[in-house]
Backbone bond lengths (Angstrom), bond angles and torsions (degrees), N, CA, C in turn:
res aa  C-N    CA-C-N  psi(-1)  N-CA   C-N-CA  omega(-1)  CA-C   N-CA-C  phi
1 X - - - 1.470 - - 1.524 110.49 -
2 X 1.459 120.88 -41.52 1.051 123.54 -167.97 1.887 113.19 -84.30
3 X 1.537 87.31 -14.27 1.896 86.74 170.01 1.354 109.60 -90.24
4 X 1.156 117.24 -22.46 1.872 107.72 174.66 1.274 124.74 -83.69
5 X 1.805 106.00 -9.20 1.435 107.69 160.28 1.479 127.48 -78.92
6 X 0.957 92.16 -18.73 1.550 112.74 177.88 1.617 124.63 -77.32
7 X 1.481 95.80 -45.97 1.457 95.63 166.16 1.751 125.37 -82.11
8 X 1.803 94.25 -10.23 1.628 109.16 170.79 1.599 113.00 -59.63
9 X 1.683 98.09 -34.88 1.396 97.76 -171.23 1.456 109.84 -89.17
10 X 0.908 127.04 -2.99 1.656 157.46 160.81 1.327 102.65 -50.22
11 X 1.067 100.18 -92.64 1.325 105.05 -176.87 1.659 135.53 -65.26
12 X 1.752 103.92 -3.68 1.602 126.38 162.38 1.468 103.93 -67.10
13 X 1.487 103.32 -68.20 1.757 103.15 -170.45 1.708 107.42 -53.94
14 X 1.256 118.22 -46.34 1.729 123.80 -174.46 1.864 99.47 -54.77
15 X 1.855 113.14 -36.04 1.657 96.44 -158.02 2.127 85.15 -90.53
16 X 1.374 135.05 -8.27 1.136 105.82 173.81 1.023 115.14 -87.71
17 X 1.795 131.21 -19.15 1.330 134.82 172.85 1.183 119.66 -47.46
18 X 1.723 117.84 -33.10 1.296 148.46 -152.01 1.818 86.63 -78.62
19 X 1.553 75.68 -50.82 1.747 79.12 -154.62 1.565 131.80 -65.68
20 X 1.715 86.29 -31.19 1.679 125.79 162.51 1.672 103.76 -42.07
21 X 1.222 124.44 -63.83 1.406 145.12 174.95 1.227 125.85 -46.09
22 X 1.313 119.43 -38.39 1.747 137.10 -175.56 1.599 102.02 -107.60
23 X 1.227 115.53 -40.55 1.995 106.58 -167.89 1.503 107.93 -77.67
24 X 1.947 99.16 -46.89 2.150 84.75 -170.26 1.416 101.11 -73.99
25 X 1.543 150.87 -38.49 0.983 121.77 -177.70 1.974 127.38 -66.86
26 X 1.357 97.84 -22.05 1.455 102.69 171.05 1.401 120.02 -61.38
27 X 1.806 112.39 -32.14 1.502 127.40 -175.79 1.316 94.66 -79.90
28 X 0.853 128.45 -6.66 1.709 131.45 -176.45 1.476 104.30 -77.45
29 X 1.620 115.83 -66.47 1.390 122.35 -179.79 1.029 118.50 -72.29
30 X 1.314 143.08 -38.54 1.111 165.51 -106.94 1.615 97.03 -76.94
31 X 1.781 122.44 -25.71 1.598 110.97 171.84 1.216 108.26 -99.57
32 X 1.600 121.87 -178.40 1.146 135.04 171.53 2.116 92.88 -70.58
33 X 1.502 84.72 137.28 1.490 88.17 -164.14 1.961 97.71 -131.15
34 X 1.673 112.30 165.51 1.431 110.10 177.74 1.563 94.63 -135.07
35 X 1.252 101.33 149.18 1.884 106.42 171.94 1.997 101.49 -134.73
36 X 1.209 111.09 163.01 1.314 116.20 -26.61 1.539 107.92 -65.45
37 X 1.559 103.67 170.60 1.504 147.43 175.37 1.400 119.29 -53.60
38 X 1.661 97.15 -28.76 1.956 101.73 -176.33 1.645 87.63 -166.80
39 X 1.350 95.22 152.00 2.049 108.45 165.91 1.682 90.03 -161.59
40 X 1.126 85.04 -173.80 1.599 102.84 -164.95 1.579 110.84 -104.06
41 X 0.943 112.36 135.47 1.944 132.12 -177.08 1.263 100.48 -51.30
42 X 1.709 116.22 121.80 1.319 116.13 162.38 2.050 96.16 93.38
43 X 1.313 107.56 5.37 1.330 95.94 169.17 1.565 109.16 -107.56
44 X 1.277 118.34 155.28 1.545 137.46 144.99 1.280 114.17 -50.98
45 X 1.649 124.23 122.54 1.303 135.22 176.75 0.994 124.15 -142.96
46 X 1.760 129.25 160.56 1.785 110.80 169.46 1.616 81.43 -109.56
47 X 1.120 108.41 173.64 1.515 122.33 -173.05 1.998 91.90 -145.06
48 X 1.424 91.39 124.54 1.376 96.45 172.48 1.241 126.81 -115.14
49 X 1.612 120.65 106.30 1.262 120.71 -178.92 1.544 110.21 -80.69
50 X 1.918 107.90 165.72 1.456 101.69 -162.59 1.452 87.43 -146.60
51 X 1.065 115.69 141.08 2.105 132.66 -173.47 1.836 91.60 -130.20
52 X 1.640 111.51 107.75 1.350 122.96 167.67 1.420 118.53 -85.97
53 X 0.945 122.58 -8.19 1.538 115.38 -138.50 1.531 89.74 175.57
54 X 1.331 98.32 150.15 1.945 118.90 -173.69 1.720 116.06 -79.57
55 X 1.128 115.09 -113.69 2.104 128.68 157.01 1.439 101.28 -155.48
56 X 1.395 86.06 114.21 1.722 100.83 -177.10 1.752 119.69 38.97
57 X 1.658 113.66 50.46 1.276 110.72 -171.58 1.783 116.44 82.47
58 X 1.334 112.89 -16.91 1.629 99.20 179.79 1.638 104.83 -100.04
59 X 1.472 114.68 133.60 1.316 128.74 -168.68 1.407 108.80 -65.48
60 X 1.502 108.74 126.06 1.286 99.53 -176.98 1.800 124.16 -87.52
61 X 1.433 106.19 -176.63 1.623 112.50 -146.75 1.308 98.52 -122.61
62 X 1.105 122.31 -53.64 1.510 130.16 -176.09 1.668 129.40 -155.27
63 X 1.601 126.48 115.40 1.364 110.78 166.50 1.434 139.06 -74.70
64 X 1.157 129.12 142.64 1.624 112.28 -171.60 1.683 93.94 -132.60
65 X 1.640 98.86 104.20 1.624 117.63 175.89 1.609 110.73 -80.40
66 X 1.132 104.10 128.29 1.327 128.62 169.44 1.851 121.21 -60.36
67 X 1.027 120.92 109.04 1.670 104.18 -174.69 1.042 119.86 -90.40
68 X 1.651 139.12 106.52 1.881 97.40 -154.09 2.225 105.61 -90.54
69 X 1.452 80.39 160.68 2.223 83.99 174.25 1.164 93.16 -24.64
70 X 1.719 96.82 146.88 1.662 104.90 155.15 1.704 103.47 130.43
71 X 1.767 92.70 -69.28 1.188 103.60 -179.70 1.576 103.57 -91.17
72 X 1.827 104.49 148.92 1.220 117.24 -142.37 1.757 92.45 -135.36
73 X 1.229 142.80 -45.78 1.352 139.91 174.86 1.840 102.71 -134.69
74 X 1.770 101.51 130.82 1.196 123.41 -155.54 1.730 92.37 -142.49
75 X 1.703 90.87 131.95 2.005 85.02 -164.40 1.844 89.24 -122.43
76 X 0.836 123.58 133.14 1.488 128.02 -156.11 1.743 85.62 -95.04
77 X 1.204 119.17 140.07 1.437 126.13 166.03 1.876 101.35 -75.11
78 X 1.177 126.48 129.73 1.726 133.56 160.06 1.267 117.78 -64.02
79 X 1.817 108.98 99.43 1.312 113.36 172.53 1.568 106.39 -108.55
80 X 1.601 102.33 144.51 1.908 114.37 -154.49 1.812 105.15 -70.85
81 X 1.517 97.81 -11.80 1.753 113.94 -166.63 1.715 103.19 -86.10
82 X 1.315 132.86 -21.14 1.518 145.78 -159.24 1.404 107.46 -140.86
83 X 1.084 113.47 142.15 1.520 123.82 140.86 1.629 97.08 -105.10
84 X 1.892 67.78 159.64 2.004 113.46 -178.07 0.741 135.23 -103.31
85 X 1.339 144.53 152.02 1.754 138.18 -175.82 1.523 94.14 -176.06
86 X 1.268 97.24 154.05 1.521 110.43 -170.32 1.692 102.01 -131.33
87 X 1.621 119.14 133.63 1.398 124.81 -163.20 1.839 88.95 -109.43
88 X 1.050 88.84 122.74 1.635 95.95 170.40 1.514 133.86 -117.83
89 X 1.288 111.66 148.89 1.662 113.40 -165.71 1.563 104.47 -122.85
90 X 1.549 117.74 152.84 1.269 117.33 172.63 1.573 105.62 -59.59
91 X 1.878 118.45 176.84 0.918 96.56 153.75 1.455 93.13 -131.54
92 X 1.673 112.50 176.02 1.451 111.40 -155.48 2.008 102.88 -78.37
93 X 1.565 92.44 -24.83 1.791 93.62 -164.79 1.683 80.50 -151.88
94 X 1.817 94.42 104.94 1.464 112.46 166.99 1.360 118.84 -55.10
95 X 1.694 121.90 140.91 1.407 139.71 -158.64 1.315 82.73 -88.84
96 X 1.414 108.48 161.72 1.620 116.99 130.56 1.059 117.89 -142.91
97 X 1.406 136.40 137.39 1.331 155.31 -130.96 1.290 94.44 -120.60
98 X 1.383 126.04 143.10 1.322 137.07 155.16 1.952 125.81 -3.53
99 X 1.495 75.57 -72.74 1.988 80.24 169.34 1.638 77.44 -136.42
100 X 1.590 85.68 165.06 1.541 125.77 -178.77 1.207 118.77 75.19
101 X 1.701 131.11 171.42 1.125 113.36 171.09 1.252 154.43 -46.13
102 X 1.745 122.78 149.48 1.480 98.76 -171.53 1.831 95.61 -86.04
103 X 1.977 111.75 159.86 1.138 147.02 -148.83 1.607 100.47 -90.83
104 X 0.989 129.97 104.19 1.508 134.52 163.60 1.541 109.17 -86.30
105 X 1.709 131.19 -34.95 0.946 100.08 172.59 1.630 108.27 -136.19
106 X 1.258 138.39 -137.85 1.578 117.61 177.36 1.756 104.79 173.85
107 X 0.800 90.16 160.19 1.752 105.99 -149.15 1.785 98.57 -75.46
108 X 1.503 98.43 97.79 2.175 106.69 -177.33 1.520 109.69 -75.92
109 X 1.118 109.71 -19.15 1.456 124.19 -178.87 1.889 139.70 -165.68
110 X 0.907 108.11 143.80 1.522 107.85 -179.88 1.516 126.17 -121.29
111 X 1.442 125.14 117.33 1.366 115.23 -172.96 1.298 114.55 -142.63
112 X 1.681 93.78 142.60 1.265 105.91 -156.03 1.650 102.04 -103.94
113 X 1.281 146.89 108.89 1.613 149.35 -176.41 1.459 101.38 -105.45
114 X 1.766 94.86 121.84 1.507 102.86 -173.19 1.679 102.29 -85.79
115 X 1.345 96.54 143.53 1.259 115.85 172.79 1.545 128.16 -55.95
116 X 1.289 106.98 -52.50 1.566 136.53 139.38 1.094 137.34 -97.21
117 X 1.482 126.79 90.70 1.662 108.77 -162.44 0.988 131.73 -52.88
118 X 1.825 129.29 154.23 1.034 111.77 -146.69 2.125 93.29 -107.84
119 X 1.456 90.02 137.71 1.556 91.53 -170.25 1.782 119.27 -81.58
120 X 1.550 106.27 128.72 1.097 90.71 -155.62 2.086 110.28 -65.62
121 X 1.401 97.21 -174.90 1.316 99.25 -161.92 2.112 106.28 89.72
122 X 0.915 132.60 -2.99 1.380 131.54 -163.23 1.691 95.87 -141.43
123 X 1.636 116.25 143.56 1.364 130.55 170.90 0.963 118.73 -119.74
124 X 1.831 98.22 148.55 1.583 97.54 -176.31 1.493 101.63 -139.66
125 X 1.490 129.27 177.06 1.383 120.54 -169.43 1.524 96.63 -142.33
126 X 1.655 108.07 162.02 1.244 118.57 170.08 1.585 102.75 -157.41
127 X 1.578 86.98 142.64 1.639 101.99 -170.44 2.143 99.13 -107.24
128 X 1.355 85.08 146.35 1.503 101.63 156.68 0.897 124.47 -115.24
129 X 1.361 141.97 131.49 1.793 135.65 164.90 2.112 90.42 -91.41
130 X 1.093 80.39 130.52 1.512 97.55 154.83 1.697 134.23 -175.21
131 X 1.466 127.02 -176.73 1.535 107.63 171.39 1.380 93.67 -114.84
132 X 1.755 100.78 151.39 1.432 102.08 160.74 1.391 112.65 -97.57
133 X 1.439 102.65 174.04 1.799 104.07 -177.23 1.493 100.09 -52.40
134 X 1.720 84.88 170.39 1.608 110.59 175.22 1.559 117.19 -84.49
135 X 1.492 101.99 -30.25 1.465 115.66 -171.94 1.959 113.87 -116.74
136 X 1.116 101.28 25.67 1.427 112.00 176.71 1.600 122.80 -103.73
137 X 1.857 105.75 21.02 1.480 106.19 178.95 1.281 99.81 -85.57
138 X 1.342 95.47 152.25 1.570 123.25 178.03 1.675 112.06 94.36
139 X 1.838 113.93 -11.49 1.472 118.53 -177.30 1.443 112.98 -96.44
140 X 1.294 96.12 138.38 2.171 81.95 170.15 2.052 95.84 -100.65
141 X 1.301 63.57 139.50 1.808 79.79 166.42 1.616 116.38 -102.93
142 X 1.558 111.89 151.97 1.172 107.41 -157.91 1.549 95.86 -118.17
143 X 1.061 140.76 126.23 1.536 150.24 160.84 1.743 112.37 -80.06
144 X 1.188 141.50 70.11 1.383 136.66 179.42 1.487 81.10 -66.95
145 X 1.874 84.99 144.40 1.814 114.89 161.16 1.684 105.78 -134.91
146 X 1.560 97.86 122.01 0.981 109.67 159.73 1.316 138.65 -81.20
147 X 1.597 123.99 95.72 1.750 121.71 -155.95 1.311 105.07 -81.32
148 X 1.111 133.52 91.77 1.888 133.71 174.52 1.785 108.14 -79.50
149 X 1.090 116.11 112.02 1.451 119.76 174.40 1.484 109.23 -118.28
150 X 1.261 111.14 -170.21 1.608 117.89 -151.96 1.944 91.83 -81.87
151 X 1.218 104.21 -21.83 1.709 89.92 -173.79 1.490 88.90 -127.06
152 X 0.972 132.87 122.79 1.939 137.52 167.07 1.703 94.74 70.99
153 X 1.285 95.75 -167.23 1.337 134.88 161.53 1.064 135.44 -177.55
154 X 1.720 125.14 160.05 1.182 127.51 -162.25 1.841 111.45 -112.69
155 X 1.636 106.92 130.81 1.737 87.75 -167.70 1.353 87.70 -107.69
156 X 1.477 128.00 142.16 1.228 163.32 148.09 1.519 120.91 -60.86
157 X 1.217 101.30 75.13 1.344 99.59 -147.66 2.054 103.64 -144.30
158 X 0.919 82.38 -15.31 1.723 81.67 -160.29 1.639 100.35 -73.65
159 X 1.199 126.54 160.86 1.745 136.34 169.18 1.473 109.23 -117.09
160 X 1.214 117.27 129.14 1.609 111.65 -178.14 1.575 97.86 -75.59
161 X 1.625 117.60 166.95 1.305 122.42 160.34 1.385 121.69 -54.03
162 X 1.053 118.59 157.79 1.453 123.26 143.99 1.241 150.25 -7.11
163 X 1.615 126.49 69.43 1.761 119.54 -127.05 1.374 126.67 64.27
164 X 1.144 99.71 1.34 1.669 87.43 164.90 1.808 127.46 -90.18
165 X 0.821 126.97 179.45 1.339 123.47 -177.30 1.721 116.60 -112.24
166 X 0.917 118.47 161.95 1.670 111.13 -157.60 1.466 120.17 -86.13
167 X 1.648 92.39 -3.53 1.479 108.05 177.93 1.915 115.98 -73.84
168 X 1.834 97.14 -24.14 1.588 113.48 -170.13 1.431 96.62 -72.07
169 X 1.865 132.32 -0.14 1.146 101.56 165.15 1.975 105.92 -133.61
170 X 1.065 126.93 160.50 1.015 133.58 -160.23 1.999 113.94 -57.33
171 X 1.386 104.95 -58.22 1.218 130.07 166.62 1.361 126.65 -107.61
172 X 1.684 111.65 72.72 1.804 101.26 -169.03 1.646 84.45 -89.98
173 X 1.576 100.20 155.65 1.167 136.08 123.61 1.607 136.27 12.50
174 X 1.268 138.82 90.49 1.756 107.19 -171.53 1.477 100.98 -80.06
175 X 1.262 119.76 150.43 1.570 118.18 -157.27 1.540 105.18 -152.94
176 X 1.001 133.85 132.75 1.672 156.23 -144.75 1.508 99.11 -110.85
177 X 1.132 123.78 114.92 2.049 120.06 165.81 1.584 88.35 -96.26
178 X 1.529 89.16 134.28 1.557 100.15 172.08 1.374 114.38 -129.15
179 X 1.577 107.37 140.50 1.559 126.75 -152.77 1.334 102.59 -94.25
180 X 1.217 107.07 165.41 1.429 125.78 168.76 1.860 105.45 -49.47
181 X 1.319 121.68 139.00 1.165 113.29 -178.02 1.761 111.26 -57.77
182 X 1.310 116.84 165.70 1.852 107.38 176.26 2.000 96.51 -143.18
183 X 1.403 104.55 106.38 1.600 132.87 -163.75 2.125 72.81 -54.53
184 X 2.075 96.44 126.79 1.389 101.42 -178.44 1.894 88.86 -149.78
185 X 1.535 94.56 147.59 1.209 115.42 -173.03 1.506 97.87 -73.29
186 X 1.726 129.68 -170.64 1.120 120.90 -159.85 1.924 99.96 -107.37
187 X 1.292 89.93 5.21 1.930 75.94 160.00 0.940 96.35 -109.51
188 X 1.743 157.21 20.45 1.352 148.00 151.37 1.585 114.96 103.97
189 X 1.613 101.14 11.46 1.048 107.11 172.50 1.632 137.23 -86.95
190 X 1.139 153.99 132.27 1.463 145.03 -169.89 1.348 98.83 -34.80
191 X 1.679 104.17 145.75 1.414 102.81 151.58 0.721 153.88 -89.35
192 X 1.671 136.87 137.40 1.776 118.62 -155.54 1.732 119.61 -37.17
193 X 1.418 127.51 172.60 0.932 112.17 -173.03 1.598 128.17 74.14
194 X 1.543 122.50 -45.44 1.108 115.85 -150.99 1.943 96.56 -79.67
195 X 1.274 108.50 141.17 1.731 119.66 -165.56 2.036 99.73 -77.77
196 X 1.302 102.75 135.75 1.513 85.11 179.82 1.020 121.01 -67.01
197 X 1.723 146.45 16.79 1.171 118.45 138.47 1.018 129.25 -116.89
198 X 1.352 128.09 43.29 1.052 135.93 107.44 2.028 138.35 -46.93
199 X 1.202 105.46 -44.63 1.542 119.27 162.17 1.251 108.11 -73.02
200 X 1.512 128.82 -39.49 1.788 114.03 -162.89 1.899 86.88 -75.87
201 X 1.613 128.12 -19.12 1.517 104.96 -148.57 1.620 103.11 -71.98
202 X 1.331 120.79 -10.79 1.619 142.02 178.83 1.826 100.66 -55.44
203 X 1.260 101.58 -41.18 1.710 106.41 -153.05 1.692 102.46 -98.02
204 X 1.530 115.36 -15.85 1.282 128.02 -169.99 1.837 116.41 -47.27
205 X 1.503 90.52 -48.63 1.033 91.73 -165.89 1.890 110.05 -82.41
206 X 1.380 109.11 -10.20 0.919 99.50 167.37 1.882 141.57 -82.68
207 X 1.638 79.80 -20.28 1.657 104.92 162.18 1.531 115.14 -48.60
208 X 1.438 101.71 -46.73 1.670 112.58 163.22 1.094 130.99 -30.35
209 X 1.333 116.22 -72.52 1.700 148.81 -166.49 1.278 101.73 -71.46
210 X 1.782 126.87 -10.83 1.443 116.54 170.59 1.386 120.78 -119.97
211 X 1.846 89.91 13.87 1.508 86.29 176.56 1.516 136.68 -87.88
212 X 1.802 100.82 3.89 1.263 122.20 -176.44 1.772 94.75 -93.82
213 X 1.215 122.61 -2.21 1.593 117.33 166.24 1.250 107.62 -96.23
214 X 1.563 123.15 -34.34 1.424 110.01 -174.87 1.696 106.21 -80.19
215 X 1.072 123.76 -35.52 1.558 135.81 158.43 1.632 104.30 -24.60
216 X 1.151 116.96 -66.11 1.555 122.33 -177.37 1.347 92.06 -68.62
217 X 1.452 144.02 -48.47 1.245 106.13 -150.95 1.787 98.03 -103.43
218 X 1.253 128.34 40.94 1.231 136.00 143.75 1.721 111.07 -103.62
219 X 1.145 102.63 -51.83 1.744 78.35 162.69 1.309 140.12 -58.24
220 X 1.213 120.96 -23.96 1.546 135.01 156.95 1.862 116.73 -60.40
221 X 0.681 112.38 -27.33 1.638 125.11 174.56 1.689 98.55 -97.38
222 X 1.070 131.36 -43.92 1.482 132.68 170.93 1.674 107.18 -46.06
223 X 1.596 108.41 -56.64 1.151 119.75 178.57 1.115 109.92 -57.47
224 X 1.163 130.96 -56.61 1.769 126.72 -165.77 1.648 104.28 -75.30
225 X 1.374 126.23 -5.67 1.631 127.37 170.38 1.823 102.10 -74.63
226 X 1.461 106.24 -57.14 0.893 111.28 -167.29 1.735 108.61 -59.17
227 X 1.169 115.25 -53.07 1.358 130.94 175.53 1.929 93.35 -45.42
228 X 0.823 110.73 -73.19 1.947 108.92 179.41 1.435 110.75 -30.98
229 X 1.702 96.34 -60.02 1.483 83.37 -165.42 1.537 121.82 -76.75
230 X 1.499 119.42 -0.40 1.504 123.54 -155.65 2.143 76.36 -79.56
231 X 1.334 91.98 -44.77 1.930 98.19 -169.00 1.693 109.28 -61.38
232 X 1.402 128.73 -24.47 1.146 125.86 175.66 1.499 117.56 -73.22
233 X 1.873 114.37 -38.51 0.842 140.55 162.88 2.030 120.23 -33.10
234 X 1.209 87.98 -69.30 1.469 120.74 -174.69 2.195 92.45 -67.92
235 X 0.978 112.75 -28.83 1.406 115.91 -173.44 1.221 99.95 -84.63
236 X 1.081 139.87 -52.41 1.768 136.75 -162.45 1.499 89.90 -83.08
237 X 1.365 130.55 -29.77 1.382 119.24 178.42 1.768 132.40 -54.08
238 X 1.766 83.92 -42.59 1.368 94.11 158.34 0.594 154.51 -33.24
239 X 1.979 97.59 -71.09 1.502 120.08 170.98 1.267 128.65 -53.21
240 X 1.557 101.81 -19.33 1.805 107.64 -163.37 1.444 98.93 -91.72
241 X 1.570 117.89 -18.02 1.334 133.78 159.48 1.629 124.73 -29.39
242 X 2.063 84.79 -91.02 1.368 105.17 162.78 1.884 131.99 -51.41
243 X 1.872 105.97 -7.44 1.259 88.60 177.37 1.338 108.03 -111.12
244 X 1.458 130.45 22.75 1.693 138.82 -170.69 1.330 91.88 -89.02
């Protein structure tokens, strides 16, 4: 009696370690998400959105990304699983860009329609090339995605309050912190001179925005220690059992 309690408790600590390991990092991903998390104002970026999971089990059909003001030409990376199309809006007071023509109208949206829908339980990714504003440091911008699948859909859309965290709302938003601009040569590299911290203060904030993933994935490894040792525990107990 007293060895099957033992290995009961064995195998308790091993199935919450288990569980420790698989749930916080899943609660981690668990929305439609963008990386990186933060870049710097006035830079060129791809922004990678990420679809984990379908709507409530029905495979989804198509995303429809949100572009927010500001940004004005958005070049969709070609994934072999979707076609692309880009929804466009006037704009009220045409841009003009460095070289090439100036911008009368600018890219309100981007959507990607899967070819085969994608079944939930399975991920897929899509990249944007684009620039963000020049004068948008210190703002996060918000990208809503609308996930349309074969039964409902889920809109990606919500903004937490003010200090709040993105978990306080059901469906946030994937959303960009944008840095202080960081003076870059024309392959995007720092400019001579500049001291590295000055260059790392660009990346800071993005170190941030992933520390609630590395967070989960130390508790998940926390869990599976604990889960080990409750079973090593429960094992020498035995033995010292079976040899009295």
């Amino acid at each position: 009696m007293k060895k099957t309690t033992s290995l009961t408790l064995a195998g308790t600590g091993l199935g919450l370690g288990l569980l420790l390991a698989v749930a916080v990092p899943l609660s981690a991903s668990a929305h439609v998400t963008v990386t990186p998390g933060a870049t710097a104002a006035g830079s060129y970026t791809v922004l990678t959105f990420a679809v984990p999971h379908g709507c409530d089990g029905s495979p989804t059909t198509a995303l429809t990304i949100d572009i927010p003001e500001g940004i004005t030409t958005v070049t969709p990376t070609v994934n072999p699983n979707w076609t692309i199309s880009k929804v466009m809006e006037p704009l009220a007071t045409p841009t003009t860009p460095v070289e090439g023509e100036p911008a009368a109208e600018r890219v309100k949206q981007v959507v990607y329609t899967a070819i085969t829908p994608l079944a939930d339980g399975y991920r897929d990714t899509m990249a944007l090339s684009l620039q963000l504003p020049a004068d948008a440091a210190g703002k996060t911008l918000d990208f809503p995605v609308l996930q349309s699948c074969e039964t409902g859909s889920t809109d990606w859309s919500e903004v937490p309050a003010a200090g709040a965290d993105e978990d306080s709302v059901k469906h946030p938003a994937p959303s960009v912190t944008v840095t202080e601009a960081v003076a870059t040569e024309a392959d995007g590299d720092p400019m001579p001179g500049m001291d590295a911290q000055t260059a790392g203060s660009s990346t800071a904030a993005a170190t941030t925005a992933s520390g609630d993933d590395v967070l989960a994935r130390v508790l998940g490894v926390g869990g599976l220690v604990v889960g080990a040792v409750g079973v090593a525990i429960a094992v020498v107990a035995t033995r010292r059992k079976q040899s009295v």
